[in-house]
C-alpha positions in Angstrom: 0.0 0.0 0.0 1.2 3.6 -1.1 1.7 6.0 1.5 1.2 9.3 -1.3 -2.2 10.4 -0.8 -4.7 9.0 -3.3 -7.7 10.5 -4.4 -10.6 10.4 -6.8 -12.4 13.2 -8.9 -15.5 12.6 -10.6 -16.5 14.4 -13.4 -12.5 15.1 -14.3 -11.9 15.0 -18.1 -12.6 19.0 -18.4 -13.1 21.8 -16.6 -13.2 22.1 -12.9 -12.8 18.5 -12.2 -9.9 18.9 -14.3 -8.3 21.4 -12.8 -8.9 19.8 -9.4 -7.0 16.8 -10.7 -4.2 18.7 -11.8 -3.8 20.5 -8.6 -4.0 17.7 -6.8 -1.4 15.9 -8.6 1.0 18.7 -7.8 0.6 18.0 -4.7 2.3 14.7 -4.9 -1.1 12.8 -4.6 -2.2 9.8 -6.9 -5.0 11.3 -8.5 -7.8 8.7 -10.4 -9.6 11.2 -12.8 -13.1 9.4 -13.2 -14.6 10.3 -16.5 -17.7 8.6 -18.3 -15.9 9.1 -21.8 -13.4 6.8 -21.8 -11.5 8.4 -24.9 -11.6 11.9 -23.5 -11.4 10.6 -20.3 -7.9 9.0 -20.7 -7.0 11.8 -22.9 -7.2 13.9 -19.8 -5.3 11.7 -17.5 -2.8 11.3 -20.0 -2.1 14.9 -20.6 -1.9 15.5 -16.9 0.8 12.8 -16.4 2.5 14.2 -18.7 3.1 16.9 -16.8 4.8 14.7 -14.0 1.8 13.7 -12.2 0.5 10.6 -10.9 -2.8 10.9 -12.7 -4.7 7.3 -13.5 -7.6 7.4 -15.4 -10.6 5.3 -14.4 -14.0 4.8 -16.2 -16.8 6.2 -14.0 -20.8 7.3 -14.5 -22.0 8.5 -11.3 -25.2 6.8 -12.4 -24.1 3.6 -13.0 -23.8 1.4 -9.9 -21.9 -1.4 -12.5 -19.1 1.4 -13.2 -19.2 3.0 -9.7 -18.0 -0.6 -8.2 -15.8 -1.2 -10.7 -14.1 2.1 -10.1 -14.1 1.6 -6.9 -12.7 -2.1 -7.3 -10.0 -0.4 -9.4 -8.9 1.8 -6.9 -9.2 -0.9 -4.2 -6.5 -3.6 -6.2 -4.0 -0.8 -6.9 -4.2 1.7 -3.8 -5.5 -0.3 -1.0 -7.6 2.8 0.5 -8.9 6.1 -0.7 -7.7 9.2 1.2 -9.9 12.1 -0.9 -13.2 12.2 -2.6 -14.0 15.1 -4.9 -17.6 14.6 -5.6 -17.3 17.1 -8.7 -19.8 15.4 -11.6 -22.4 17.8 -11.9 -25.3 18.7 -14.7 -28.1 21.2 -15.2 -30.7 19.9 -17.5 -33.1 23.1 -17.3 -30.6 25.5 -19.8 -33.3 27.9 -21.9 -36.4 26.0 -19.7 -38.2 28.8 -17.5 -39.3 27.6 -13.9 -43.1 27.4 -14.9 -41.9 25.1 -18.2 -39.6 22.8 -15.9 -41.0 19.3 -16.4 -40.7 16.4 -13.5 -38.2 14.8 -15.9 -35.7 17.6 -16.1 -35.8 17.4 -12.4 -34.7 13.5 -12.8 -32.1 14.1 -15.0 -30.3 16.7 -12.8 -30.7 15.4 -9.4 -29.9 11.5 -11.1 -26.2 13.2 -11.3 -25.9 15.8 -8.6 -27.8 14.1 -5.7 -28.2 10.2 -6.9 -24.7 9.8 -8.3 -23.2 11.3 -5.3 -25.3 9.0 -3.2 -24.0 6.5 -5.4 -20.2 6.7 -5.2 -19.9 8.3 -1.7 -21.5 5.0 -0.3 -19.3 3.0 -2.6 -16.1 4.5 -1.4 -16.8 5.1 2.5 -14.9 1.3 3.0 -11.5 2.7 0.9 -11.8 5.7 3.1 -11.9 4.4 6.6 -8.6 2.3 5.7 -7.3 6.1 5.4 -5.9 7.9 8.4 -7.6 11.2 7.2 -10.4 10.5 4.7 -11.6 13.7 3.1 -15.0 14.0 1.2 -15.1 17.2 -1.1 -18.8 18.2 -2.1 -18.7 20.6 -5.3 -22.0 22.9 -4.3 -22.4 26.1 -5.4 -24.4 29.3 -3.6 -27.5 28.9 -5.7 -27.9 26.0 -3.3 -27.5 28.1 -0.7 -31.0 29.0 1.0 -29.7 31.6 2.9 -28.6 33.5 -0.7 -32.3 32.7 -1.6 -33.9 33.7 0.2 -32.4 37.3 0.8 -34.4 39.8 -0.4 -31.2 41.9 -3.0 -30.5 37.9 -3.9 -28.3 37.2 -7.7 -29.3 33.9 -6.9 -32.7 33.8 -6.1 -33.4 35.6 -10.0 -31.1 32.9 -11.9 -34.6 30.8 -12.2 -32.0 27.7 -12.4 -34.6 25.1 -10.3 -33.2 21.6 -10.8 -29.7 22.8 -10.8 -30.5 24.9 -7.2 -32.7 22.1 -5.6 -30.1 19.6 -6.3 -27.6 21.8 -4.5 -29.5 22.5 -2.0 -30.3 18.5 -1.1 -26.2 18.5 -1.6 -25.8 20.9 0.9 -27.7 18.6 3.3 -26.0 15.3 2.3 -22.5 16.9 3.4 -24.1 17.4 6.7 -25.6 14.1 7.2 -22.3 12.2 6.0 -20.4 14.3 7.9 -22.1 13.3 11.3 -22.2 9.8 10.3 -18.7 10.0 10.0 -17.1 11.9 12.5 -16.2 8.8 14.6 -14.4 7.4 11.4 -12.4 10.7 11.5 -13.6 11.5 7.7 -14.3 15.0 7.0 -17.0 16.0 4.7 -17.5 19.5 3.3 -19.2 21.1 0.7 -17.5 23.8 -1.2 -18.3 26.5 -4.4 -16.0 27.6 -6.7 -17.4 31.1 -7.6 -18.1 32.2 -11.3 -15.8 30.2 -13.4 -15.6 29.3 -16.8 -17.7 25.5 -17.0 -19.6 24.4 -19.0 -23.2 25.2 -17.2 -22.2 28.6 -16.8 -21.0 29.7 -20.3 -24.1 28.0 -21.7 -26.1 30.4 -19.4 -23.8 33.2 -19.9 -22.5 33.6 -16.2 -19.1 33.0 -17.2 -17.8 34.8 -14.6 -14.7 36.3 -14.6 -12.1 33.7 -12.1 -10.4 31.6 -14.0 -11.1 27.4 -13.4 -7.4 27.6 -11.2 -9.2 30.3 -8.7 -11.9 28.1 -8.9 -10.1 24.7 -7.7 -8.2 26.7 -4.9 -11.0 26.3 -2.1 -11.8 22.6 -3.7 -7.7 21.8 -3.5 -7.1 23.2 0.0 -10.6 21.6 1.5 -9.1 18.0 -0.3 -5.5 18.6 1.9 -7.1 19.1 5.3 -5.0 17.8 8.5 -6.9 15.2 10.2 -9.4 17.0 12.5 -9.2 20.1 10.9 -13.2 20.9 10.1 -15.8 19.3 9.2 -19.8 20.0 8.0 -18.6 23.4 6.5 -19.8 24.9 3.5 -16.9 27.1 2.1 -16.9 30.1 -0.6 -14.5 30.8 -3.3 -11.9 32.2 -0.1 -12.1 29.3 2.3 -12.7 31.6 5.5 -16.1 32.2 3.7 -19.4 30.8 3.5 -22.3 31.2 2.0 -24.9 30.0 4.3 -26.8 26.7 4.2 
């Protein structure tokens, strides 16, 4: 068994999860980038290794139990334990869809990623991380989630209209706390972080690009994934890790 840190990122081919990866790796920790495209996804890890990093690609749809456990399996035969999770996978299937027109199905499809396929691979990894001696779970949330920015009165978020995308966040924002009590006696900390405006996917295709850039973005992610045992747990943390947004 490897004493480097070894962690997984879901969701890691582009983007956020990407850049989560490659910080990571800097670090010196064995990163497995899960990806559900294989191609892209071992494009990715590839790329990132180049760079000097232990980066490992593994196959992984957060909605597939089948490819969760093999993952998991994966991890298991080469690693022995799991020191980080980065719950990062993440959808909105409501772009261009006003609140009224948001069907029951939309509200499937989102939360089948963001609440489900958390669900999914944070109970399939809880036996790699109490073999860890500081198991971290990293919960990628973001402040429409937040019901304290919603319900303020002079609220950004409570005019963004983005329902499955919010309420998915929101029931995020209480699985952190849940898993987080369950856990405390194993010593794993579980927080739930935001990145800010950055540059992804969902927030160019709804034009709130934002202007950090996806390495400002990773910073409160990164930092939250390298906690010293018993260092905080059942947070929420902003883009600066001294803030949060409010549950």
């Amino acid at each position: 068994m490897t004493t480097t840190d070894i962690a997984l990122v879901t969701g890691a081919n582009k983007g956020l999860g990407r850049e989560i990866a490659r910080q990571l790796a800097g670090r010196g920790m064995r990163v497995y980038l899960g990806a559900r495209d294989e191609a892209r996804g071992r494009e990715a890890a590839d790329e990132l290794a180049a760079g000097g990093g232990d980066v490992r690609f593994v196959q992984l749809d957060v909605t597939d139990v089948g490819s969760v456990a093999a993952a998991v399996a994966t991890i298991d035969a080469e690693s022995g334990r799991l020191d980080v999770l980065v719950n990062n996978a993440g959808i909105s299937s409501e772009i261009g869809t006003a609140v009224p027109d948001i069907t029951a199905d939309q509200m499937r499809a989102t939360f089948e990623v963001n609440v489900f396929g958390v669900v999914t691979v944070t109970s399939a990894c809880i036996p790699l991380l109490r073999k860890s001696a500081n198991g971290r779970i990293v919960n990628m949330s973001s402040r429409l989630g937040s019901l304290t920015a919603l319900s303020a009165p002079d609220s950004r978020q409570r005019t963004t209209g983005a329902l499955t995308y919010s309420s998915s966040k929101a029931a995020l924002n209480v699985l952190t706390l849940l898993y987080a009590e369950a856990l405390r006696a194993d010593g794993i900390q579980v927080n739930a972080v935001t990145p800010g405006r950055v540059p992804t996917d969902i927030n160019a295709s709804t034009d709130r690009r934002g202007e950090r850039t996806l390495a400002d973005g990773a910073a409160t992610p990164v930092h939250m994934a390298t906690l010293l045992p018993g260092t905080m747990t059942a947070t929420f943390r902003g883009a600066a890790v001294d803030e949060s947004p409010g549950w």
